[in-house]
N, C-alpha and C positions, 0 to 999 in steps of 0.2 A: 745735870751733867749731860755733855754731848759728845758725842765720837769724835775722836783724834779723824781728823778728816785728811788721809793719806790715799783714799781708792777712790777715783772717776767711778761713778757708776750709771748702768744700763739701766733705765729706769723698766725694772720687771723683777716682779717678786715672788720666786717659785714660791709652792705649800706645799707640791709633793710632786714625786718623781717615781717611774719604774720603767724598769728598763734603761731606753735612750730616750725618755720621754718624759720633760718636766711639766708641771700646770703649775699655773700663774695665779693669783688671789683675784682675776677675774674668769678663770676657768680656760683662759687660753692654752693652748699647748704646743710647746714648743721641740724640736728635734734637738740632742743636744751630743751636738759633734768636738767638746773639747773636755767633757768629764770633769770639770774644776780646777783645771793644770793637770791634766791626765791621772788626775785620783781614782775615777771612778773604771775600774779593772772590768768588773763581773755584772755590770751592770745595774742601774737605782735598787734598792729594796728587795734585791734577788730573794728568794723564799729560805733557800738553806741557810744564806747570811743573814738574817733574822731571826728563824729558828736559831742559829748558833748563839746568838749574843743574848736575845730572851731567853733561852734557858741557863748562859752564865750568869746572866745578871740576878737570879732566881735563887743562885749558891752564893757566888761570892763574884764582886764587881771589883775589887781591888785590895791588896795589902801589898807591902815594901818588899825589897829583896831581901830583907834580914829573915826571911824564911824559905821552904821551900814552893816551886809552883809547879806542878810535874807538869803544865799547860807550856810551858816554857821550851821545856826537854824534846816534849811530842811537836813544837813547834820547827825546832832545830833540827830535829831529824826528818820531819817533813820535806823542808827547807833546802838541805843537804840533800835529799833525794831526788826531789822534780830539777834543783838545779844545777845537777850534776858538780855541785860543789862541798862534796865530802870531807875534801882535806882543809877544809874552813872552822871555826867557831868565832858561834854567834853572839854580839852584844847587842840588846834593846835599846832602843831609847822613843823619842817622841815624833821628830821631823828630820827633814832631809837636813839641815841645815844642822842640827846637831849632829846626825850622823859624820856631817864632813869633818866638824868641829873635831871630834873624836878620833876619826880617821887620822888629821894632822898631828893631830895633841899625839896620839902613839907614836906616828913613823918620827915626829919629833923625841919623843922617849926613847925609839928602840934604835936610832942612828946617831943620838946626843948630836943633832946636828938643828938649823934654824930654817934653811932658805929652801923657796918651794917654787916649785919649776907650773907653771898652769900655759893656758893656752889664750889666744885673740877670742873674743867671743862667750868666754864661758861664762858658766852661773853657777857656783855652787852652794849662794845663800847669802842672807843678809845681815849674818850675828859675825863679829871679831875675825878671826883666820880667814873662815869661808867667805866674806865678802870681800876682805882682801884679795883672796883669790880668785875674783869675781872681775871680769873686765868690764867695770859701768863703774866712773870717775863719779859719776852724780851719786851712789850710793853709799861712797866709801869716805866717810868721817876723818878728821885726822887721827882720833886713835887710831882705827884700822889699818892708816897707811904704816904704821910702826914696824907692822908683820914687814918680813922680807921675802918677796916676787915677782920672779921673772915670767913677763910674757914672752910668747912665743907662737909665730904661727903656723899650723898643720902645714907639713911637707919643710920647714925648715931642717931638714937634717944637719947641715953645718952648724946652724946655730944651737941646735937641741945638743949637740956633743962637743960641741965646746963650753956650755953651762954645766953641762953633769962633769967633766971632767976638772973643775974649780973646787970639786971637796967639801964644799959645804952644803949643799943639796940633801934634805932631809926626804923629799916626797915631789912627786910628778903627780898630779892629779889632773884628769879630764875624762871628758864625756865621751863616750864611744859614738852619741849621736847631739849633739848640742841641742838643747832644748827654747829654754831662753835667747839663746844665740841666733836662733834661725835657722834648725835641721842640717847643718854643717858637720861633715865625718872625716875622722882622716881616713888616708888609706890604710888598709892590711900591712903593707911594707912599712910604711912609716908608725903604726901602732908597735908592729912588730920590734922593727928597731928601737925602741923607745923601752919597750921590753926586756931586751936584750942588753942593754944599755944601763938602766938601770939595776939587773941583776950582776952585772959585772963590776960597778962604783959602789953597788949595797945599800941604793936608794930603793924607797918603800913606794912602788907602784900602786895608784889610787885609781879605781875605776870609781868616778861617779854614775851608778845607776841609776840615782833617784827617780830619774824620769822616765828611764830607758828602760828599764827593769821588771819583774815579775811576768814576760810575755810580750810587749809592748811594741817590739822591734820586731816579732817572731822567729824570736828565740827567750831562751828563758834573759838571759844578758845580752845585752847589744856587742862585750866583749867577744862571746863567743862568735858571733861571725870570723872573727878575724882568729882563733887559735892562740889567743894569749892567756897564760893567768897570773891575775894579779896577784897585789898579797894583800889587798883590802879592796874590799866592796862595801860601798853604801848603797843604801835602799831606803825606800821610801814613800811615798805617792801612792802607789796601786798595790803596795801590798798589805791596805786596810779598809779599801772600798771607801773610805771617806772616814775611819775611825784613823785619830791621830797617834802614828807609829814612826818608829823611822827603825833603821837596824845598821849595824858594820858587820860584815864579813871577814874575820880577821883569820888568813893563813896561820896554819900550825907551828909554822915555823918561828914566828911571835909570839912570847911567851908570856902568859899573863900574871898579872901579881894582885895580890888585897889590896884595893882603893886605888887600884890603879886609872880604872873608870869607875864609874856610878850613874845614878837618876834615880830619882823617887818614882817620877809615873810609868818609867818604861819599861816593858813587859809586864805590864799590871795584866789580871786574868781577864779580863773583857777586851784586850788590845789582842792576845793570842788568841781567843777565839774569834775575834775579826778576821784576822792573817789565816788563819787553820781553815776558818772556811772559807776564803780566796783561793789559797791553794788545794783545796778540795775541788770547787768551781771550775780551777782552769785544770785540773786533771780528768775529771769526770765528764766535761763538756769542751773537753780539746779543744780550750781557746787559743792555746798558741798557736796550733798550727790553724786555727781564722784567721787569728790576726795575719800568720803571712798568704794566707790565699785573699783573705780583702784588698791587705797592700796592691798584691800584686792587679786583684781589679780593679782596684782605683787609680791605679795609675794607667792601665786601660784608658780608662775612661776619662781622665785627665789630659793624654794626648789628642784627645779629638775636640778642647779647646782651644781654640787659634792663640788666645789673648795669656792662655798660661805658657811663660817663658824656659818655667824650668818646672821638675817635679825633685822634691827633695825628701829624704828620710828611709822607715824600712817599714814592716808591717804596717803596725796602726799609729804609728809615729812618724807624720807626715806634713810635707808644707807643699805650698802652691806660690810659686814667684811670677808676681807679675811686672808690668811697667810704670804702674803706678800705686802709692801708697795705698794700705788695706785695710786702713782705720774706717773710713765713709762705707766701702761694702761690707764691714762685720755687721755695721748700724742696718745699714740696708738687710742684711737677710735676716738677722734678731726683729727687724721691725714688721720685715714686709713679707718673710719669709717663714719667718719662726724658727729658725735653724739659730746654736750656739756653734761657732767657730772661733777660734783665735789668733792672735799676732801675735810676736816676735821684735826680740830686738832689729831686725832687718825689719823694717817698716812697710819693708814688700813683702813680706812675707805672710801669709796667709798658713796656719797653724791649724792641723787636724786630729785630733787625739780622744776617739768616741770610743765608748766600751767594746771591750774583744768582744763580745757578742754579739757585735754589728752585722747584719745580714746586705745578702749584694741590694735586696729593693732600697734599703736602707739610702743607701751610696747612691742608688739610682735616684731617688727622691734628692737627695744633697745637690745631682750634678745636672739638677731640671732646675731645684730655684737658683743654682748660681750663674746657669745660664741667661735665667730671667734678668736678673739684676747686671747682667754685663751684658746684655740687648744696647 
């Protein structure tokens, strides 16, 4: 048997990582400035994230929900604590893309309604609803097109209030900072109105965090820049270091019922001790507030390139626009550089998403080989 062959790949084949620092199976070592699709939060192999999970895997590595896991409880209130999102309860699951899944599936239950309001650009995943809701025509199957979704583009306020006021709008879902899309945000005003807008028709506001989330933006949610709250958040990516988790953030206000959702693997005891010591890591070692003081020197340091056109994003969730496509310079600095960087559906767009632990030499090393390569 051989691999479903759907991923281009860079021919280099880490063995082991720590830090921001992968080695290769010939001992090479590479910088690595995009964490996996910004999974890696706390950076490779961190010692307490290890310690956590060898000592859970030592008791119990997993059993269903049909019992109790107090791992679960101390999770949620963790959770609730660093992200100043109390008036929330939380559901496990696997990945971002389920979490969306879920997200839908509810504000479809809790509005008995069908059509979903998304935005130009976004991603929120590749399985049924979520990639419906996904603006990439190449991805979306004809089942998927079945779902019913209105795009729409950040700052369209006319068209955003003339959809919601048509009645049938179950759910608004988008990204506070677009990931896949290419570092794209709406503004404050028009998040807000969207907010406001929704609370007024009794549609179910979706903040997809997946990407944005657990610190990433510098803040704990890329929502909270702007003073909104949703009534569902997904999560995802970084808040397992690389162990496979996703989660929804479901307001109080939404009431839950038996079988209403489910999963066999999510919130298995080895996933919350993942997450538990992430959010230990970014409270203990103040990586949110890194990640917004890197931002902010990296983008320093990103003005004093001629060739970079725009600087896009928020803390450590970042792009670099130039004039021309940025597939040849990822190749160039993985090859010649040893730096991991990534792209974006904007083709110009150059993608920066290294663990909140990132230090300023760090950056500084980043913005000598990129210099090189655009000599």
């Amino acid at each position: 048997m051989e691999l479903f062959d759907v991923y281009p790949l860079y021919d280099v084949t880490p063995v082991s990582a720590k830090g921001i620092v992968i080695t290769d199976d010939e001992g090479k070592k590479y910088m690595d400035l995009y964490g996996g699709h910004a999974v890696i939060s706390i950076g490779h192999s961190h010692p307490h994230y290890l310690e956590r999970i060898k000592n859970q895997l030592d008791r119990i590595g997993f059993y269903s929900n049909s019992v109790k896991n107090p791992l679960q409880t101390q999770l949620a209130s963790k959770l609730g604590q660093l992200s100043n999102c109390e008036d929330y309860n939380l559901f496990l699951c696997n990945s971002g893309a389920e979490a969306n899944e879920n997200a839908l599936k509810l504000a479809s239950f809790h509005t008995n309604k069908s059509r979903v309001i998304a935005f130009t650009n976004s991603f929120h995943g590749r399985t049924s609803a979520a990639v419906a809701a996904t603006d990439n025509e190449k991805i979306n199957a004809p089942i998927n097109k079945q779902q019913k979704v209105t795009f729409l583009s950040f700052e369209d306020f006319e068209g955003f209030e003339t959809e919601i006021k048509k009645d049938d709008v179950c759910a608004v879902i988008l990204e506070a900072i677009q990931g896949v899309g290419g570092l794209d945000e709406p503004s404050g005003i028009f998040y807000r109105q969207i907010a406001a807008l929704c609370k007024k028709y009794g549609v179910v506001l979706i903040a997809d965090e997946v990407q944005s989330g657990f610190g990433r933006s510098g803040s704990f949610f890329a929502f909270q820049h702007h003073g909104i709250e949703p009534d569902i958040i997904t999560i995802a990516k970084g808040m397992g270091n690389g162990f496979p988790v996703g989660g929804v953030l479901i307001h109080k206000n939404i009431k839950a019922s038996y079988g209403l959702l489910g999963t066999t693997f999510g919130g298995n005891h080895l996933a919350c001790a993942a997450v538990l010591a992430v959010l230990e890591v970014l409270e203990e070692e103040n990586l949110i507030e890194n990640a917004h003081r890197m931002g902010i020197y990296f983008k320093e340091k990103a003005l004093k390139i001629p060739q970079v056109k725009e600087i896009k994003g928020r803390g450590l969730m970042l792009g670099l626009k130039f004039e021309f496509e940025v597939a040849e310079l990822r190749k160039r600095l993985i090859y010649n550089q040893h730096i991991f960087t990534g792209g974006a559906k904007d083709k110009y767009v150059l993608r920066i998403l290294p663990a909140l632990t990132i230090k300023e030499k760090d950056l500084d090393h980043f913005f000598s080989g990129l210099k090189n390569e655009l000599l």
